[in-house]
N, C-alpha and C positions, 0 to 999 in steps of 0.2 A: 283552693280548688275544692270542688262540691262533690257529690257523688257521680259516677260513670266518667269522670276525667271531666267535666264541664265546669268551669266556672260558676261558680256561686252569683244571682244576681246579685247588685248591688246600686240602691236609691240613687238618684239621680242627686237630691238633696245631700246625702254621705258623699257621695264623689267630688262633691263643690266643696262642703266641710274641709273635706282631706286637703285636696288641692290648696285652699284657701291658708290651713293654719302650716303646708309646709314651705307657701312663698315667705309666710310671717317669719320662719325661720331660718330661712333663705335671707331676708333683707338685712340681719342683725349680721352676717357675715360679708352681703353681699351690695351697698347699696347702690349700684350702678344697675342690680338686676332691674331685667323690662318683660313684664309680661304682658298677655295679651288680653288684654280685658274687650270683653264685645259687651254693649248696651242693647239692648232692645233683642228683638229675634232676630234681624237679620246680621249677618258677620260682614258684610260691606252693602255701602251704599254709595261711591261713586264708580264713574268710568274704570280704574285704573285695578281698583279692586278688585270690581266687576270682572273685567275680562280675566284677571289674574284666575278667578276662582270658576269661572266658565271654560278657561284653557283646561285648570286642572280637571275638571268633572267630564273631559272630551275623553282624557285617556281608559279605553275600553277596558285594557288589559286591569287595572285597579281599580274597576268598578264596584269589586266589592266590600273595597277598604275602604273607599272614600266617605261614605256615609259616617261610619266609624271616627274619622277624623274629624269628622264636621261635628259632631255630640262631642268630642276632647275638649275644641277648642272652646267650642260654646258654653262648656262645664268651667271652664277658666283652669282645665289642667297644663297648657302651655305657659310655663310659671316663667320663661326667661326666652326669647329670640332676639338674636341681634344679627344685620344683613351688614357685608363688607363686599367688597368688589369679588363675584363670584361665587360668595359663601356664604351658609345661613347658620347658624347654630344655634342650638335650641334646651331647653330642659322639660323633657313634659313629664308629668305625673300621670303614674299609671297604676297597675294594680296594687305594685311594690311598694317597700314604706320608704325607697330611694323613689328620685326625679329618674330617669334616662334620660340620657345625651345623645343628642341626633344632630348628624351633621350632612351636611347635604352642597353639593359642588354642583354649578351650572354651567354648563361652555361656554363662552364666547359670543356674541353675537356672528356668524359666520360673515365676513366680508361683503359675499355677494347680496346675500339680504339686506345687507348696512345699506348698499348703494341703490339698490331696486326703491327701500325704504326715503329716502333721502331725493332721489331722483322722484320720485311719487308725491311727496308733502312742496318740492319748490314751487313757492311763493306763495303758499296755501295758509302757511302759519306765519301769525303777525307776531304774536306774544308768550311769552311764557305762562302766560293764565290760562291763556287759548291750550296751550299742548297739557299743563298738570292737571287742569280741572275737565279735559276731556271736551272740550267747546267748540270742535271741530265736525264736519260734516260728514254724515252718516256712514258715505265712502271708505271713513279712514277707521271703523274697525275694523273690516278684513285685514286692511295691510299691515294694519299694526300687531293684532291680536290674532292671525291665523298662525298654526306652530310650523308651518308648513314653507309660507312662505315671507312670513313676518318676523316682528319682534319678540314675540313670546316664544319661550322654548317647546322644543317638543320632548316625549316621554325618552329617548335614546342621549337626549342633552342635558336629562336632569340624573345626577349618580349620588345615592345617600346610604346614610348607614344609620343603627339605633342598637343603643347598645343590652333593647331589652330583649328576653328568649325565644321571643317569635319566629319563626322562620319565613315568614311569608315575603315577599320579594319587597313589598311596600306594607310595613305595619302601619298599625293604627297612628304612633307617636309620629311616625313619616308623616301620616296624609295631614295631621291635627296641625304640623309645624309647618306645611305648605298652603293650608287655609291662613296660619297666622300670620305668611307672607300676605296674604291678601288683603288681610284686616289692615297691618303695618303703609301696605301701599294709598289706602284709603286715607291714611293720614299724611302720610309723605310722598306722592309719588316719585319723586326726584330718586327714591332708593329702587327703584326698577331700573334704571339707565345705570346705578351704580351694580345694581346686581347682576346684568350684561354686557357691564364693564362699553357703557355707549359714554359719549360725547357728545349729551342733548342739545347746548351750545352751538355743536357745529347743524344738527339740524335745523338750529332757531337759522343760525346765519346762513345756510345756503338756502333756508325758506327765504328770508327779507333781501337776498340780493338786488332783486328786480327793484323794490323797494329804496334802497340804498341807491345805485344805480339813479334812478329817478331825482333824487332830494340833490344828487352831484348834478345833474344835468340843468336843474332848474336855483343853482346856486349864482350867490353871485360871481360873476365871469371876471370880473376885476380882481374879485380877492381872492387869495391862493387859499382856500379850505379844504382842509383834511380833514376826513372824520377816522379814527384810530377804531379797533375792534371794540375798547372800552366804553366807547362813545356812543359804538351802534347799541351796544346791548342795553344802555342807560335809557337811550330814546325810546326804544320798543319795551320795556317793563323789565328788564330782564337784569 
C-alpha cells in the first residue's frame, strides 16, 4: 500500500515476473495445474469465445471491474482454472505473495430457454464442427448468445466468491477468471454445454431429425434397416 491508502503502481512487466515464477512453484506441487495462457493481444478468437467475452462485457452493473480483469488475465495472473458441470475454479495472482481462490457457480440452463433453443436450431445443424466452431448462420448468435433469452447466462445466473479483501461485489480476480472462461472455450467449446450442464447431442439429434427421417424413407424397402442413435452421430461427424 503507497501513500493516502492507494496502491503502489506496479510494471506490467513485474506483474507477469510474479505471476510467472509462482505457477513455477505451483507446478512442482501441483502438475495437473492449468493456467491460462493468452498468445498474442487478443484473449479469444473464435465464435464461442467471442460471445462468452461479449456476454460478460454487457453486464453494466461490473463495468468498472471488467477492464481490470481483462489486464489479469492477459498478464498471465490466472495461474490455475478448471470448468466442471456448473463450476469454474480458479487461482489468480494478485497483489498478495499468495494466489486467491475464486470460485464461481452458474445455474442451469432454465428449461424454457433449452426448448425455445432447440425448437429454433431444428434441422439447421448438420455437424458437430458446424455447432463448436460456430459455422452456422448469422441468425443463430442472438438465440444462442443473448443472456436473456439464450444460452449464455445472465449476471443474476452467475454467483462467485474470491477469497481476496476487496469488497467489491465483482473483484478484479472474479472478472480475470470469467475472461479465462472465454479464452478456455476458444479451445474447447464442448466445456460451455458442460458448464450449463446442456446435452449438445440432443441438440445435434433433434437438429438432424428431418435428416434421419429422409435416409429411412429413401432406404431400401426390403431390408429391415435400423439406424441405432450411435450410428446417427458417426454418420453426421459426431
Amino acid at each position: 500500500m503507497g501513500y493516502y491508502g492507494f496502491y503502489e503502481y506496479v510494471p506490467v512487466a513485474q506483474k507477469k515476473e510474479k505471476a510467472k515464477k509462482t505457477l513455477e512453484k505451483l507446478k512442482k506441487t501441483n502438475p495437473d495445474i492449468s493456467p491460462i495462457i493468452i498468445e498474442g493481444r487478443t484473449i479469444v478468437n473464435k465464435w464461442w469465445g467471442k460471445a462468452w467475452n461479449k456476454n460478460l462485457e454487457s453486464y453494466a452493473d461490473f463495468s468498472n471491474r471488467i477492464g481490470r480483469g481483462r489486464s489479469y488475465v492477459k498478464n498471465g495472473a490466472v495461474l490455475d482454472l478448471k470448468i466442471k458441470e456448473g463450476k469454474v475454479k480458479a487461482l489468480v495472482q494478485g497483489s498478495g505473495s499468495k494466489p486467491y481462490n475464486v470460485e464461481i457457480s452458474i445455474d442451469k440452463l432454465d428449461n424454457t430457454k433449452w426448448e425455445k433453443v432447440t425448437e429454433f436450431c431444428n434441422h439447421k445443424i448438420n455437424t458437430m464442427e458446424t455447432l463448436l466452431e460456430g459455422k452456422f448462420p448469422k441468425e443463430f448468435d442472438e438465440i444462442f448468445s443473448d443472456s436473456k433469452s439464450g444460452m449464455f447466462p445472465s449476471p443474476k445466473e452467475i454467483h462467485f466468491k474470491c477469497s481476496c479483501p476487496d469488497s467489491a461485489i465483482m473483484c478484479k480476480h472474479i472478472a480475470a477468471t470469467l475472461y479465462g472462461v472465454g479464452a478456455r472455450l476458444d479451445d474447447d467449446p464442448i466445456l460451455f454445454f458442460k458448464l450449463r450442464d446442456i446435452d449438445f447431442q440432443e441438440l445435434l439429434k433433434k437438429s438432424m431429425e428431418e435428416k434421419m427421417q429422409s435416409m429411412l424413407k429413401n432406404a431400401d424397402k426390403k431390408s429391415e434397416r435400423i439406424i441405432d442413435d450411435t450410428d446417427v452421430f458417426d454418420l453426421f461427424g459426431v
